[in-house]
C-alpha positions in Angstrom: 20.1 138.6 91.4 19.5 141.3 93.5 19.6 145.0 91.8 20.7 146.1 95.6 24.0 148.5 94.6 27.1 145.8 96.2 30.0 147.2 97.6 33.4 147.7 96.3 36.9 147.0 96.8 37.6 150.7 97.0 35.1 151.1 99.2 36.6 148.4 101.3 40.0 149.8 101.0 38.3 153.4 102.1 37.0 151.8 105.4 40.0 150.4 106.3 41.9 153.7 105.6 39.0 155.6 108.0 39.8 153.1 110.8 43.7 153.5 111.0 42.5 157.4 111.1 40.1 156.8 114.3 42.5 154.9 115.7 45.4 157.8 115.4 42.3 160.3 116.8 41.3 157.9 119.5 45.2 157.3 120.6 45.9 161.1 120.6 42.8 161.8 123.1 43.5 159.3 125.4 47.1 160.2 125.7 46.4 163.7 125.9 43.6 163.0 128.7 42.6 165.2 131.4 39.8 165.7 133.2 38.6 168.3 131.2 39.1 166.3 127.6 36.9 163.1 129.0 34.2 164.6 126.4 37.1 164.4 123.9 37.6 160.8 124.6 34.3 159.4 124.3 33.8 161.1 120.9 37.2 159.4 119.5 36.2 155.8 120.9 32.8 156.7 119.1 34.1 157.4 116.0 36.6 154.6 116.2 33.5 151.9 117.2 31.7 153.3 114.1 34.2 153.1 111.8 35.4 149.6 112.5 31.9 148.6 112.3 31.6 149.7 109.2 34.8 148.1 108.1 33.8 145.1 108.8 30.7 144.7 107.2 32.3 145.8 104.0 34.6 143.0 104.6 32.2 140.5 105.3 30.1 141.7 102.2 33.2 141.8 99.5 35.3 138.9 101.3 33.1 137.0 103.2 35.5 137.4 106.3 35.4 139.5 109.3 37.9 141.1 111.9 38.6 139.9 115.7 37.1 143.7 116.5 33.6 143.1 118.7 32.5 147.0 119.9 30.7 146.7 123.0 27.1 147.7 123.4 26.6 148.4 119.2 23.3 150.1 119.1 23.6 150.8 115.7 21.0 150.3 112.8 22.2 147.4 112.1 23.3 145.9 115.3 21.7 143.0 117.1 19.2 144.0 119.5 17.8 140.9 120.4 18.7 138.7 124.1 21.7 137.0 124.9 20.6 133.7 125.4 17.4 133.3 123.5 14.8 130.5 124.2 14.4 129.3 120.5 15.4 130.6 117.2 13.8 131.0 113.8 16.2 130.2 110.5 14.9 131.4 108.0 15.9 130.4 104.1 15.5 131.8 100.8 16.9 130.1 98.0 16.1 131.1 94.0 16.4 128.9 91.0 16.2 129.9 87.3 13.6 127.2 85.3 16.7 126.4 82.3 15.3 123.2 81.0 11.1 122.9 82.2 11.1 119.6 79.7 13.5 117.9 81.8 11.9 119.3 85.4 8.4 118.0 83.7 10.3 114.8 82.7 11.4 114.3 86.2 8.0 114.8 88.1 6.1 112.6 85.8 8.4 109.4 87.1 7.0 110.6 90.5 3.4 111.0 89.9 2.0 109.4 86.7 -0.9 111.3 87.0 0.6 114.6 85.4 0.0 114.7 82.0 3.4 113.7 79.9 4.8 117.0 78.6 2.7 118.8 80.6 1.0 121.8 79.3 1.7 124.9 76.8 0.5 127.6 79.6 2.9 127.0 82.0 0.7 124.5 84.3 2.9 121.4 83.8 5.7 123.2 85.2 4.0 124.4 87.9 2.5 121.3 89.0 6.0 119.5 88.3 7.5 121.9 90.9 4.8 121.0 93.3 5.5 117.6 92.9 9.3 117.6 93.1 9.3 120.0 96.5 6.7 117.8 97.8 9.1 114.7 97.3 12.2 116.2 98.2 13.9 117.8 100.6 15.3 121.6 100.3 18.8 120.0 100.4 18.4 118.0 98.0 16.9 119.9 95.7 19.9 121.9 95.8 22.1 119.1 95.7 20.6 117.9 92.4 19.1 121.1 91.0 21.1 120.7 87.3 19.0 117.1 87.9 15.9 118.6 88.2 16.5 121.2 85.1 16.9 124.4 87.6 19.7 126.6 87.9 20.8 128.0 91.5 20.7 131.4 91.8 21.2 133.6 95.0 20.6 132.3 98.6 20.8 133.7 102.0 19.9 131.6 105.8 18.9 133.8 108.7 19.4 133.0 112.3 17.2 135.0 114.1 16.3 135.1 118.1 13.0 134.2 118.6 9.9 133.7 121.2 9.2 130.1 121.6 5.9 129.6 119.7 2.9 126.9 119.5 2.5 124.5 116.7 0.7 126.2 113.8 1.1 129.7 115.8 2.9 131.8 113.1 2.4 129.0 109.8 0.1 131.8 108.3 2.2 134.2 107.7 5.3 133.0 107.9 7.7 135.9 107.4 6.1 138.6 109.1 8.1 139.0 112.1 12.0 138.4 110.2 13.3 141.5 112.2 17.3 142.1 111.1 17.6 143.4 114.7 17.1 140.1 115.8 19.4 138.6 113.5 22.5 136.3 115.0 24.1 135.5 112.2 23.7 135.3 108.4 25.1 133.4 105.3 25.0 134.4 101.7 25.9 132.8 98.2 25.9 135.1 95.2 27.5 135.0 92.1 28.5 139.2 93.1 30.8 137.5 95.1 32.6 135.4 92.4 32.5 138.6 90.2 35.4 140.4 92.1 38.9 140.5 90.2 41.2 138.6 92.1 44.3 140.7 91.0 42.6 144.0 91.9 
């Protein structure tokens, strides 16, 4: 689990409040306009762009859901900086387990590869080996699919689509991760048990 502090309801409930506010700021400048209020404007619809942004990320983060708002030309931290029609992408997945039953994991490897020892080892080796061999057989997917199977426990997950440059085989296999770059980042997906946590009748 990530010790990252999550967001909260109220804090949900506090961005949607500060975005009924911009919007009562942003319609009293523009009906108010003149020539001489233009700078008065442009700071409301700045303040109102912000704070729907920040709305909805709350919302996505808490809910999972978003709002129909898209604010033109975001340049925020956290906005997407990357082209509009990229030549290939990167997705990029991290998925944790927690080891709850290493005789069974062992157990399942061994009918893969007869060479591990049965039981595998006191130090820790078997398991590792066993993982080895049960990544090696299957795919991601799958693994997740039958992780209670295979003696693990799934934990948190996120995918990343990111933009990317079209690379050439092997190119970036070294070091895989380097260049993950959130401002590159087209869209995300999370499963957490933070999420499940929530009370429903708060």
């Amino acid at each position: 689990m990530s010790d990252a502090a999550q967001p909260t309801i109220a804090e949900v409930r506090a961005a949607a409040e500060a975005v009924k506010a911009a919007i009562d700021r942003h319609l009293e400048a523009v009906s108010s306009h003149s020539a001489a209020d233009d700078a008065a404007v442009s700071t409301a619809y700045e303040q109102l762009a912000t704070a729907a942004i920040a709305y909805d990320q709350l919302l996505y983060e808490v809910y999972d859901e978003v709002t129909p708002f898209e604010v033109p030309g975001d340049e925020g931290p956290g906005g997407y900086h990357g082209p509009e029609q990229p030549e290939a992408i990167s997705v990029l997945i991290r998925r944790d387990y927690h080891v709850v039953d290493p005789k069974r994991l062992r157990a399942q490897a061994e009918r893969l590869d007869d060479s591990l020892t049965p039981g595998g080892g006191s130090d820790g080796g078997g398991v590792n080996a066993a993982i080895g061999v049960l990544f090696g057989e299957f795919e991601p997917d799958e693994i997740a699919a039958r992780s209670e199977e295979f003696g693990l426990e799934e934990a948190d997950s996120t995918l990343w689509v990111a933009a990317t440059e079209p690379s050439e085989p092997g190119e970036w296999l070294p070091e895989p991760f380097e260049h993950a770059d959130p401002q590159l980042l087209i869209c995300r997906f999370d499963v957490s048990e933070v999420y499940d946590d929530e009370d429903p009748d708060d």
